[in-house]
C-alpha positions in Angstrom: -6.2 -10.5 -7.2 -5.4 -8.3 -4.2 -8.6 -7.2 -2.0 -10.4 -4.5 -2.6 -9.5 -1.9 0.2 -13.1 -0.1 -0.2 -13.9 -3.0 1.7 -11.6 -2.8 4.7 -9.6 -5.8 3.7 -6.3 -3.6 3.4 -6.0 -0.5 5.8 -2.7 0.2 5.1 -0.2 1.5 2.8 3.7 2.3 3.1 6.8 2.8 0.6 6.7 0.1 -2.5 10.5 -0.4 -4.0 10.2 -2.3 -7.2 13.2 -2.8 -9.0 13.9 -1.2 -12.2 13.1 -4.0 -15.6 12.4 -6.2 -13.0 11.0 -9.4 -14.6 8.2 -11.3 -12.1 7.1 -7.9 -11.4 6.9 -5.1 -13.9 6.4 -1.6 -13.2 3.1 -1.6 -13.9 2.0 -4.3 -11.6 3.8 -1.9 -8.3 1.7 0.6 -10.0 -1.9 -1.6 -9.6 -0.5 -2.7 -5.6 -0.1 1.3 -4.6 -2.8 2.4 -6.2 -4.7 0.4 -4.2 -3.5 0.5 -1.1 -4.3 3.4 0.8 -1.2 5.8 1.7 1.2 3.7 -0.3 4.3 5.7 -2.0 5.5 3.7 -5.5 9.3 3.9 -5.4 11.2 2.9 -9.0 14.4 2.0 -7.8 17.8 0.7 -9.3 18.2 -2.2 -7.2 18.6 -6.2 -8.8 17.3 -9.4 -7.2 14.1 -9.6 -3.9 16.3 -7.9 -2.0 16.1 -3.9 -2.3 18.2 -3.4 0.9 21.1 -5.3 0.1 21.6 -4.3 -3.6 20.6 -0.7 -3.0 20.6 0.0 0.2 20.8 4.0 0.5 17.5 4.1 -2.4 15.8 1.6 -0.5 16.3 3.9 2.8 15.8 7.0 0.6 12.4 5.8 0.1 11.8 4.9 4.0 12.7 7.8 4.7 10.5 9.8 2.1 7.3 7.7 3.2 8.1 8.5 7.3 8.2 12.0 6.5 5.0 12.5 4.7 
């Protein structure tokens, strides 16, 4: 169970990439992290494997970028 950020425990938030049908983690369990995290941007992105930024890089930067700007 991830803290509850009500009580301080997480302060932060920042871009989330999840994969797309990505099997450990399914959409809806990025959708439980960044909703409670403050700040935090859910990104759905077509990417395979933990590693976002070598199997998509440009959509993993996409969303770096989207989250920097805001």
């Amino acid at each position: 169970m991830l803290p509850d950020p009500k009580k301080g425990a997480v302060s932060f938030g920042g871009p989330k990439c999840l994969q797309q049908s990505h099997m450990v983690a399914p959409e809806e369990v990025g959708q439980y992290v960044a909703a409670r995290m403050p700040n935090a941007q859910l990104h759905i992105i077509a990417a395979t494997g933990h590693c976002p930024h070598m199997s998509a890089p440009a959509e993993t930067i996409e969303a770096m970028r989207q989250f920097l700007d805001s």
